[in-house]
DOKE-993758 format. One record per residue (C-alpha): residue number from 1; x, y, z. Coordinates in pm, whole numbers, plus 50000, padded with zeros to 5 digits. Last residue first. Example, Ala and Ser with C-alpha at 12.3 -4.5 7.8 and 13.67 -1.06 7.14 Angstrom:
REM DOKE-993758
+-----+-------+-------+-------+
:   i :     X :     Y :     Z :
+-----+-------+-------+-------+
:   2 : 51367 : 49894 : 50714 :
:   1 : 51230 : 49550 : 50780 :
+-----+-------+-------+-------+
This chain:
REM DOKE-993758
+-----+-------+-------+-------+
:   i :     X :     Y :     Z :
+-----+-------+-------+-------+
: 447 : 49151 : 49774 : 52901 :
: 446 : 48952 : 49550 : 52655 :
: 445 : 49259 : 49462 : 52600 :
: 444 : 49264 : 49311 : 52206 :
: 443 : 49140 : 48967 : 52052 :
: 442 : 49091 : 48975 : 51619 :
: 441 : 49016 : 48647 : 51524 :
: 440 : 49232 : 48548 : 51175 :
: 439 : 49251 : 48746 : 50867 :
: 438 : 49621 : 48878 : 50858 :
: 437 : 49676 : 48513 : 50688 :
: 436 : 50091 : 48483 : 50604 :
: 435 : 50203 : 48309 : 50881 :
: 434 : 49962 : 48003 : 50832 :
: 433 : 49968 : 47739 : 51100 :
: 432 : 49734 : 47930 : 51361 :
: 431 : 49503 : 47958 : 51128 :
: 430 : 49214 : 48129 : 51261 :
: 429 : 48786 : 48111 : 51200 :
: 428 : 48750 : 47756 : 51239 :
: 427 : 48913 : 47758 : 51556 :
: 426 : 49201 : 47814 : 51743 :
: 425 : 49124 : 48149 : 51829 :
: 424 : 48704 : 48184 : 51860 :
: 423 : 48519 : 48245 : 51565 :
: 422 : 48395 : 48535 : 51343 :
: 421 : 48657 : 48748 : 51171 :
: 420 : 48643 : 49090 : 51183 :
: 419 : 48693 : 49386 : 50977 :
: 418 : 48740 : 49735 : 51090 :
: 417 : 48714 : 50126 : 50911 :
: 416 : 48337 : 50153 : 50897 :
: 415 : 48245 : 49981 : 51239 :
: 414 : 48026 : 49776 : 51259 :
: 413 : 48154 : 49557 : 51035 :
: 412 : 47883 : 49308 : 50781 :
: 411 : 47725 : 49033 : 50927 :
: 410 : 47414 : 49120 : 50737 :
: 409 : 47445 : 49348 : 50423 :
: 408 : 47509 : 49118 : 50156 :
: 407 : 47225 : 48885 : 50263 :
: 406 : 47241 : 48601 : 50581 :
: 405 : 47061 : 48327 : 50478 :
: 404 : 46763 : 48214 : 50731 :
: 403 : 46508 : 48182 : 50427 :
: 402 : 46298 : 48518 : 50506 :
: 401 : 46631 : 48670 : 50418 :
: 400 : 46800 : 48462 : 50134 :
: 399 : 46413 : 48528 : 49912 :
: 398 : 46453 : 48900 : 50009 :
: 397 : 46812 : 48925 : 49862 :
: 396 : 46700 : 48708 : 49571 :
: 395 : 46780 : 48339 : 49501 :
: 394 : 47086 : 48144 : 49533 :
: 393 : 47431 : 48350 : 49476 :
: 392 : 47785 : 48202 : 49434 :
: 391 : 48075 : 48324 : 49639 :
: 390 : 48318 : 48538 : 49394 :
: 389 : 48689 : 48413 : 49451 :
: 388 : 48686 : 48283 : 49048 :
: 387 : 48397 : 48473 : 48839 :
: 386 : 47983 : 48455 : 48863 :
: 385 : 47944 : 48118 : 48708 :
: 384 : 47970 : 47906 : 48422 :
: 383 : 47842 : 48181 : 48174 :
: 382 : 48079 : 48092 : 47908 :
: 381 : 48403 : 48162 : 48026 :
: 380 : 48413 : 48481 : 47854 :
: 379 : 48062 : 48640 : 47905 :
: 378 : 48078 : 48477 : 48286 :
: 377 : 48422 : 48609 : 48317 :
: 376 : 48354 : 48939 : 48219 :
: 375 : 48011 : 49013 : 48420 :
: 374 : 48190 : 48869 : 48755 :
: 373 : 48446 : 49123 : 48691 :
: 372 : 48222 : 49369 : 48684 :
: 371 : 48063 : 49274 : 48972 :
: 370 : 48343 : 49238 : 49197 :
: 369 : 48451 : 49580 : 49071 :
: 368 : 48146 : 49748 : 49166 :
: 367 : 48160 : 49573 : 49515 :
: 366 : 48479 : 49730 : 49513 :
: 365 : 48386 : 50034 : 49471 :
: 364 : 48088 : 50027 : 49710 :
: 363 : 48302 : 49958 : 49930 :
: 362 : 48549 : 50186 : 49910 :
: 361 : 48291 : 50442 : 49890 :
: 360 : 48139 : 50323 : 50220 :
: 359 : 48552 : 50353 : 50387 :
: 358 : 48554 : 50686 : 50320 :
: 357 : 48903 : 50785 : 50146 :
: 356 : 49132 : 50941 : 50330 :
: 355 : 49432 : 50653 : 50266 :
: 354 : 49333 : 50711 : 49898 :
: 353 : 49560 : 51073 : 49914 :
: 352 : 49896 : 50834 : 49918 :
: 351 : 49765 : 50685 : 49609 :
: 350 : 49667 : 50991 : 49414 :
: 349 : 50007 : 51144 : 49498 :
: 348 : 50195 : 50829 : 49383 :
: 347 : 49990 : 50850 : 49036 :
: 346 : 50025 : 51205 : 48979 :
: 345 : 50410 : 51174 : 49011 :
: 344 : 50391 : 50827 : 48772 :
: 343 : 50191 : 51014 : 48485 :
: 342 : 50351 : 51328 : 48528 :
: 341 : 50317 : 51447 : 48160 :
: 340 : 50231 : 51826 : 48276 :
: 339 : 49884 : 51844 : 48095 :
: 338 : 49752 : 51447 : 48114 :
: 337 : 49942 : 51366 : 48511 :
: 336 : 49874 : 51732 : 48640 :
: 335 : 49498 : 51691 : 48536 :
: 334 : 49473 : 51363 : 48743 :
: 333 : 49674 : 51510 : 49026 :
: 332 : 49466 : 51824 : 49015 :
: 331 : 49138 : 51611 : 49023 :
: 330 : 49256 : 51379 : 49339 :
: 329 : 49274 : 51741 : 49487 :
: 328 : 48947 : 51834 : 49428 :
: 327 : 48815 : 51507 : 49539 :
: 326 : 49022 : 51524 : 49830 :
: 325 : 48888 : 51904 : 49893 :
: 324 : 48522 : 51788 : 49897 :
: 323 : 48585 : 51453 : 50139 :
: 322 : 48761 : 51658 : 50373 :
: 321 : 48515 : 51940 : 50372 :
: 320 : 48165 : 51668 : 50425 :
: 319 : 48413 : 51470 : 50674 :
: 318 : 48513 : 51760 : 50925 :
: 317 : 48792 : 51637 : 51138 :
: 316 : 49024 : 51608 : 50834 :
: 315 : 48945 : 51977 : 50768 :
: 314 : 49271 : 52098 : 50901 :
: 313 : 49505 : 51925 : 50705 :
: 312 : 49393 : 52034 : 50406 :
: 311 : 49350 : 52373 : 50424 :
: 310 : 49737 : 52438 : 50336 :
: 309 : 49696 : 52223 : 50000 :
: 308 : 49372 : 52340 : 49888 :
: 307 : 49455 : 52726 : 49942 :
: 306 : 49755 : 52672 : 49753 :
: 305 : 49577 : 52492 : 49460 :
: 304 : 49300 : 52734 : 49458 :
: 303 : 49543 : 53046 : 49438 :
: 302 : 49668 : 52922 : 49144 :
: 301 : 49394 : 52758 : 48960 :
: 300 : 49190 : 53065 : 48988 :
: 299 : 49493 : 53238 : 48847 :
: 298 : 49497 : 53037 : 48541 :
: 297 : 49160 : 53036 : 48495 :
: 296 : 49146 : 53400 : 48500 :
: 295 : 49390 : 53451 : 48226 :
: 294 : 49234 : 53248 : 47988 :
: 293 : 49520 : 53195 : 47717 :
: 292 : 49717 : 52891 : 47989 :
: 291 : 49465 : 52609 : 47927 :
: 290 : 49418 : 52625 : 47582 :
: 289 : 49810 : 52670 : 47506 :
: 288 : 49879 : 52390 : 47744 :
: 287 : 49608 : 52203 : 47522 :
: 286 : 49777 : 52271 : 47221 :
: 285 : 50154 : 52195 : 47379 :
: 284 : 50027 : 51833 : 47485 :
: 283 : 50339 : 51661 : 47614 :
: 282 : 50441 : 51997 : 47763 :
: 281 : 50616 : 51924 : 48090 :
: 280 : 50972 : 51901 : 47945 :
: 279 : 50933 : 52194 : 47691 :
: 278 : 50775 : 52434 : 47936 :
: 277 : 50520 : 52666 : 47857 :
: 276 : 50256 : 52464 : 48118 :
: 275 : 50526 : 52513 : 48362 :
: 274 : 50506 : 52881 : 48322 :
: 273 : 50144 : 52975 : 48358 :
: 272 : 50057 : 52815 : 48691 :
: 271 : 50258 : 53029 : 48873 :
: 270 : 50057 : 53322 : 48765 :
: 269 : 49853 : 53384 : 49068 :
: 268 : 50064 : 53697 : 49207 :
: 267 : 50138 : 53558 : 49592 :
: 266 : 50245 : 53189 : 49390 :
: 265 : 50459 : 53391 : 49147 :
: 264 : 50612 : 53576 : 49388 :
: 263 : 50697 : 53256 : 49618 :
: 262 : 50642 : 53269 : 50031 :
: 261 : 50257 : 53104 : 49988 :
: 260 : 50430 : 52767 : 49755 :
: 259 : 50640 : 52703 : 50062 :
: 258 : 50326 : 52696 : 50280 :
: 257 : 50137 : 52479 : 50018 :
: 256 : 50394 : 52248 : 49957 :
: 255 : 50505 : 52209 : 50327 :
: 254 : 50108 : 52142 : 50419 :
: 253 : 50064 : 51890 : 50149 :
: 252 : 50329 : 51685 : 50200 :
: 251 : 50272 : 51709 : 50595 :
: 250 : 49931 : 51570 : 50537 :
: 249 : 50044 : 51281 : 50310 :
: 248 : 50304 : 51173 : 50618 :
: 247 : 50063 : 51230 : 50887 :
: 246 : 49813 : 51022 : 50716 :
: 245 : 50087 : 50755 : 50645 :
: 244 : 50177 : 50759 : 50975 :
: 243 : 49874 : 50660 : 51155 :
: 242 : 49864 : 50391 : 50954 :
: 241 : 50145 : 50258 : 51034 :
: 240 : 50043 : 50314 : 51421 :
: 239 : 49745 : 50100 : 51331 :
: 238 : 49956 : 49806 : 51206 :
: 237 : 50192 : 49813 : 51468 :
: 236 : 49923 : 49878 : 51751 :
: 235 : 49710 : 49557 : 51537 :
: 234 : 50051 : 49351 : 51513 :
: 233 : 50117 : 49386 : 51870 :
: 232 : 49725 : 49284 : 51945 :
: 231 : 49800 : 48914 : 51728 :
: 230 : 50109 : 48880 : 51867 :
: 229 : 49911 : 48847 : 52251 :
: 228 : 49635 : 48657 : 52094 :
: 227 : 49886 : 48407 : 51923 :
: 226 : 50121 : 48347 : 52287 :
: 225 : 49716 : 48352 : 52434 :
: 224 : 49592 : 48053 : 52243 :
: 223 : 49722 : 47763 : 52437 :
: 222 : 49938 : 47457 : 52327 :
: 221 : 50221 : 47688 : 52106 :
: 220 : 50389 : 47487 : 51906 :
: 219 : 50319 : 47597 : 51567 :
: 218 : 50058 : 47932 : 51591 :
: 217 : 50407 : 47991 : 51799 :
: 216 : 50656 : 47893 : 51614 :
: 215 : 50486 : 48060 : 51312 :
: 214 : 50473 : 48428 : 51451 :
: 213 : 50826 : 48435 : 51570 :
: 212 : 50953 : 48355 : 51287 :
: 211 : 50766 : 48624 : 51106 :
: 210 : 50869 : 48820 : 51370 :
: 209 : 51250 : 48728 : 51336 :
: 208 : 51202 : 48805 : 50924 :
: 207 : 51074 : 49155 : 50987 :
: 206 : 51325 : 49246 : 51286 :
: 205 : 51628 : 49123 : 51062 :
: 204 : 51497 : 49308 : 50761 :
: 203 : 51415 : 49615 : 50985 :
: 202 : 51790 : 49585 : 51148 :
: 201 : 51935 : 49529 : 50736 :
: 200 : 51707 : 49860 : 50628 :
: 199 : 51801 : 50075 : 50977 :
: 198 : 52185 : 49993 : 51016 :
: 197 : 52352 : 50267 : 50742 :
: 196 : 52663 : 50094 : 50592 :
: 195 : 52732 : 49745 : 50610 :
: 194 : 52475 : 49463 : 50465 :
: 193 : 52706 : 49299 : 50158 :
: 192 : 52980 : 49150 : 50416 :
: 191 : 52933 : 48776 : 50288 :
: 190 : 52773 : 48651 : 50580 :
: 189 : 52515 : 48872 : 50610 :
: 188 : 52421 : 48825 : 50238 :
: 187 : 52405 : 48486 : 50325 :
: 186 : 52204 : 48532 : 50663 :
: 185 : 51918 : 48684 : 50470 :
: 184 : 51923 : 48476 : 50195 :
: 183 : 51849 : 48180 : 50413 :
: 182 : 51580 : 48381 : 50603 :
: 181 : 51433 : 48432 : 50218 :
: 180 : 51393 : 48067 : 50170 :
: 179 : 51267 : 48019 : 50527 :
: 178 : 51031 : 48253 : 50439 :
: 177 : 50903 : 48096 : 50138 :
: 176 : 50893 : 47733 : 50307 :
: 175 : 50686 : 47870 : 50567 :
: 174 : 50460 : 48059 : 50355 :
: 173 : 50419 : 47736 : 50095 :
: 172 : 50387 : 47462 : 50379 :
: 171 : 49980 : 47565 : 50507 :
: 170 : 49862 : 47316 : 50675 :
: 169 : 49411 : 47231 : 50652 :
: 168 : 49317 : 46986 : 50814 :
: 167 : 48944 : 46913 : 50704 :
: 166 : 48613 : 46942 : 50924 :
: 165 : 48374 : 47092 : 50715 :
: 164 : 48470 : 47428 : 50897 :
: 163 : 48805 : 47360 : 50807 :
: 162 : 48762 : 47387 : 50496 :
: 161 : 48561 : 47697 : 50460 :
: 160 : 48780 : 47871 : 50716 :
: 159 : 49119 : 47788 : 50504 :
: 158 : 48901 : 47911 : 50156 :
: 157 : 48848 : 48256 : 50353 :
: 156 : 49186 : 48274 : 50421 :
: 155 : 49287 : 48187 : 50073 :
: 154 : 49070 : 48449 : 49910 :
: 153 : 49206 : 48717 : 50169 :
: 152 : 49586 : 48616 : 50055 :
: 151 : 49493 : 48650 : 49702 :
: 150 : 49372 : 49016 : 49832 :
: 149 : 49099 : 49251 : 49753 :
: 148 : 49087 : 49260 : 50175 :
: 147 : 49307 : 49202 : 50450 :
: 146 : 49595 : 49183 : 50294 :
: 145 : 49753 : 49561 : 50409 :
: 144 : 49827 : 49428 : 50737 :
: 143 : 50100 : 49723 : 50773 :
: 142 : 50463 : 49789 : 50861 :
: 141 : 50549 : 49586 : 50554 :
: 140 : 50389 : 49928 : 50420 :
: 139 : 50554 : 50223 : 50604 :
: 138 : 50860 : 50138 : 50407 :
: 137 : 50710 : 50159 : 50081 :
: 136 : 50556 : 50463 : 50150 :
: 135 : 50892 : 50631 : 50227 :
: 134 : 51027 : 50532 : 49909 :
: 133 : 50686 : 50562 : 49738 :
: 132 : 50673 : 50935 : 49815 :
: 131 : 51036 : 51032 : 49763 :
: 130 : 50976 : 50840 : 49404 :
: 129 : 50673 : 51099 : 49322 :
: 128 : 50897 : 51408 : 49327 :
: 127 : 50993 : 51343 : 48915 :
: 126 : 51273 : 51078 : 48973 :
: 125 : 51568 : 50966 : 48842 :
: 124 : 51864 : 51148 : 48995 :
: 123 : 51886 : 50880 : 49287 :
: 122 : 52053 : 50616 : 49100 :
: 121 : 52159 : 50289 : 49263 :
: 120 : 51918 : 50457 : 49575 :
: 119 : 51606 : 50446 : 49374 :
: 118 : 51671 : 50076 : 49240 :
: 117 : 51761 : 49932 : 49516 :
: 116 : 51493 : 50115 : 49709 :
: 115 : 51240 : 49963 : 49549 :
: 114 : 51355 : 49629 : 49479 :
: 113 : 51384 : 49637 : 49861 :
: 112 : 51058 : 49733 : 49952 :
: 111 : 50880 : 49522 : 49713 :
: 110 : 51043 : 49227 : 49876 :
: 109 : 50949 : 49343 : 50227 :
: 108 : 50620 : 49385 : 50090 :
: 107 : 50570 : 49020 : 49925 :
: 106 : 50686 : 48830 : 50205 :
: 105 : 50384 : 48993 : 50419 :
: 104 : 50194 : 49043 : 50139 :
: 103 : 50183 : 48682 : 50047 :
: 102 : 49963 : 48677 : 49720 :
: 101 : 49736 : 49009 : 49747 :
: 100 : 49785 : 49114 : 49365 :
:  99 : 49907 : 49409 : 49368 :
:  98 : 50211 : 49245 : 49624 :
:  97 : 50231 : 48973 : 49314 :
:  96 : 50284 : 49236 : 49085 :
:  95 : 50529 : 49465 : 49249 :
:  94 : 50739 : 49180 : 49402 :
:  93 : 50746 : 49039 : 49033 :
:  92 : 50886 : 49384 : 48896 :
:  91 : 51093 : 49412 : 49176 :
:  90 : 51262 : 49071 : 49092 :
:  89 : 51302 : 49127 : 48733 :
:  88 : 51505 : 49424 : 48782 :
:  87 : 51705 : 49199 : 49071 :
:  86 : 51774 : 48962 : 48815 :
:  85 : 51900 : 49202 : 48516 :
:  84 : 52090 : 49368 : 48744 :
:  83 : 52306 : 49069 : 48884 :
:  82 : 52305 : 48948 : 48512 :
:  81 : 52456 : 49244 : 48418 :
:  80 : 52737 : 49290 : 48689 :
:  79 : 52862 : 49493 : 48909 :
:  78 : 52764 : 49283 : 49249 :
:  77 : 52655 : 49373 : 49540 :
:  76 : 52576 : 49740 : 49494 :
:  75 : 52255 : 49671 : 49284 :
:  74 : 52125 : 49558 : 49652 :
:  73 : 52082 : 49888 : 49762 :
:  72 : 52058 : 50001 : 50093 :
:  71 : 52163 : 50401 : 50153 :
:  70 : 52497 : 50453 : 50380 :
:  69 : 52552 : 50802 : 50297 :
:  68 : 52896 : 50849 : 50264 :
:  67 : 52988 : 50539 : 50116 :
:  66 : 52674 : 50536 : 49895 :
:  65 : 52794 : 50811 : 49715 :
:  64 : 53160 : 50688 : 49593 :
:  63 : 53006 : 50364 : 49502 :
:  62 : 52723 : 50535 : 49281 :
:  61 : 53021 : 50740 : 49088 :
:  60 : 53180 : 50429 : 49078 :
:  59 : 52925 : 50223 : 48925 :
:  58 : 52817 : 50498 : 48667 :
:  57 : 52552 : 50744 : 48680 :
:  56 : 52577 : 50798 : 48329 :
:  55 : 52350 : 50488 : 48285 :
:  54 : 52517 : 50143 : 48081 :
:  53 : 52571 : 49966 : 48422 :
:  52 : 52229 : 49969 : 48515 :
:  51 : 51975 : 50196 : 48681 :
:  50 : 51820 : 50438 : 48401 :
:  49 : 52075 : 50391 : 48158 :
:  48 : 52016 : 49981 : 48156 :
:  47 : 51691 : 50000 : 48225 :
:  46 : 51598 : 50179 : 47907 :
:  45 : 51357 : 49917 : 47772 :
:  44 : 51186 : 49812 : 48056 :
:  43 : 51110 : 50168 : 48123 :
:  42 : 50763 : 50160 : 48115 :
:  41 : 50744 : 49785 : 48284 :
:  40 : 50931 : 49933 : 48584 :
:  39 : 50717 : 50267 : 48612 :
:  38 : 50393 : 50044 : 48561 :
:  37 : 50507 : 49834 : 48846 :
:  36 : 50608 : 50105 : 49093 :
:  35 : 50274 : 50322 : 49048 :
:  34 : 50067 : 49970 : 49086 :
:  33 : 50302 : 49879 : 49404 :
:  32 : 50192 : 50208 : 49514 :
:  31 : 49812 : 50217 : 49465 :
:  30 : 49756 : 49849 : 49526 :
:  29 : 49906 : 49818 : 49860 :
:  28 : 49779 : 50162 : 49944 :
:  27 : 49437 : 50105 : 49832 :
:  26 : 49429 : 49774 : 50041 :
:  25 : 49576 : 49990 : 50341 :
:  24 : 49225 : 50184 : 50237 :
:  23 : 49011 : 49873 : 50264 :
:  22 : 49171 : 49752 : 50589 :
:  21 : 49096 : 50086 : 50738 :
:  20 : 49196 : 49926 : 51165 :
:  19 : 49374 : 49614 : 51208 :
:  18 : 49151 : 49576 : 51525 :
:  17 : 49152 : 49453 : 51913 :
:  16 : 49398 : 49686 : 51997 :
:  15 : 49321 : 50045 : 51858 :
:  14 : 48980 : 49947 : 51961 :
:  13 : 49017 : 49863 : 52278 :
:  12 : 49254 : 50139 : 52365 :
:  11 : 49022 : 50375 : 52204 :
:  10 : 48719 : 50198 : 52413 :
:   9 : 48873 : 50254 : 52742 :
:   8 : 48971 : 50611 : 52703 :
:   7 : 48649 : 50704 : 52647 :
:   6 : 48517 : 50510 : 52872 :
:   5 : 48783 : 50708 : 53137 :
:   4 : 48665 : 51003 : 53004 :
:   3 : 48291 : 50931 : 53019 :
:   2 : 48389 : 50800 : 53436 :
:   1 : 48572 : 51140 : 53478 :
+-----+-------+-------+-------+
């Protein structure tokens, strides 16, 4: 009973204490809003037939459908061009600047909204991939997906710096940006524009009253418990987002590999075949033709794709399998994107499967990024240093140990999927003033 009871001590600590896999929510961020932005700037030029006025799914014949259904869009306010024009250009912003890490608490509702403006204005223009980032998008302002590879991390740590030496630091460009959007909140309110189905205008209304929740209180507040107390709701919020996605990708996978059992050409192991024969999903008809005149390859891939799918879910408990089958299924999407011309599906797929990802690999990829991009801006900017955000390195690894300096390696987590911030609330290590910084103390029940 007492082992049971420690148990259940320490998963209530940790589930409350910690943002948990802030370097996969980081691949999530990036992964989707990428997928989203590329999409946008792809079809830049046909924007107009895809979502606008000029498409064959007209005003009207959107009108008539969103009146039964009650989706969100904000195309619907307004017929005309320059009304679609700016919103356009406003998910494609929200997409960048969310890849990028600047504000991703602003940033992600934004995205959000741009993307389901756009998918619910027209909802026949998709490939399978925009039901993933429509729910994936939602998940996300759920999430403290900053944390890391982030503007918003850079900042943080810049905050700290500063005040360590002793500076005051006040952060006015999250507040003002907020209250920017809380004014465009209550004018679209005002003018009638948020009736039909309650969830997106409550979770907009929820969103922004946390947010101004948040700041009164790392504000006014004269003790640090109102922030510690936030600080744990976000964490269960953030961690039960989490929790979702996983569910989410595994239940996409287990309802396409069950249905994909109950069809003939599934049970037969030619299923493969026909797509590649297809005029729509044959961008490459040689290699189609390569791929699809060795019989036993085709049915190999066949069966192998249903047995990945359905197996999938239940080797999430054993690493060494799980980490095997995500590779082979990262594979498929990558193949699927080049044979089948699914770019955008493929690239959805591959981002919701990054949430599995071992958290080591993710760092030593983006350690391997950090480097690389400390390699091209020394070569172009003349060798002045090792890149913007990148700390500055005196001596060897063994030279910064015997000298007192903490290497790469020391300080780091404990735990593989965490990140903490040394230094008590209030102090160097938190901003109390800055509602955008996930990066603060992390204080949970120890229960």
């Amino acid at each position: 009973m007492n082992r049971f009871a420690l148990a259940v001590s320490t998963g209530i600590a940790r589930v409350t204490e910690t943002a948990l896999g802030p370097y996969q929510t980081a691949m999530i961020r990036i992964g989707f809003s990428a997928t989203w932005l590329l999409f946008l700037l792809r079809e830049f030029p046909h924007r107009q037939e895809l979502y606008g006025p000029d498409g064959p799914w007209n005003w009207n014949l959107a009108e008539q459908l969103i009146s039964i259904n009650g989706a969100f869009t904000a195309l619907m306010w307004s017929d005309g061009r320059f009304w679609f024009e700016t919103v356009y250009v406003l998910a494609v912003l929200s997409s960048l600047l969310v890849l990028l890490g600047w504000r991703t608490r602003a940033m992600s509702v934004l995205f959000m909204v741009g993307v389901l403006s756009l998918q619910n204005r027209s909802i026949f223009m998709g490939d399978g991939g925009d039901n993933v980032l429509h729910l994936m998008c939602i998940y996300l302002v759920f999430t403290r997906c900053g944390q890391v590879w982030s503007l918003d991390e850079r900042r943080a740590r810049r905050t700290r710096a500063a005040r360590a030496r002793g500076e005051h630091v006040v952060d006015r460009a999250g507040p003002a940006l907020w209250g920017v959007l809380g004014l465009v909140l209550v004018s679209v309110a005002f003018l009638g524009k948020l009736n039909g189905d309650w969830f997106v205008p409550a979770l907009l209304w929820g969103l922004w009253s946390a947010q101004a929740l948040w700041w009164a209180v790392g504000r006014f507040a004269r003790s640090g418990q109102p922030r510690i107390m936030l600080d744990v709701i976000a964490n269960i919020v953030h961690n039960g987002a989490l929790l979702v996605i996983m569910a989410e990708a595994c239940l996409i996978y287990a309802t396409a590999g069950w249905y994909k059992i109950q069809g003939s050409r599934w049970q037969d192991g030619t299923a493969v075949y026909y797509p590649l024969h297809l005029e729509s999903f044959s961008p490459w008809p040689a290699l189609a033709d390569l791929l699809s005149a060795h019989g036993v390859m085709v049915m190999l891939v066949t069966y192998g794709t249903v047995a990945v799918q359905v197996a999938f879910p239940f080797t999430l408990f054993n690493r060494r399998v799980k980490n095997i089958l995500l590779a082979a299924m990262i594979t498929e999407h990558a193949v699927i994107a080049v044979v089948l011309g699914l770019p955008f599906f493929s690239l959805a797929m591959i981002a919701a499967d990054s949430v599995f990802l071992p958290t080591s690999f993710l760092r030593r990829l983006g350690d391997g990024a950090a480097r690389a991009r400390g390699r091209l801006w020394a070569r172009f900017a003349g060798g002045g240093g090792p890149g913007p955000g990148l700390p500055r390195q005196h001596g060897s690894k063994r030279q910064q140990v015997h000298q007192g300096q903490p290497g790469p390696q020391q300080g780091a987590p404990k735990e593989p999927g965490s990140v903490r911030t040394p230094g008590p609330v209030g102090g160097p290590g938190a901003d109390p003033g800055d509602p955008e910084n996930p990066d603060h103390t992390h204080v949970g029940f120890p229960a």
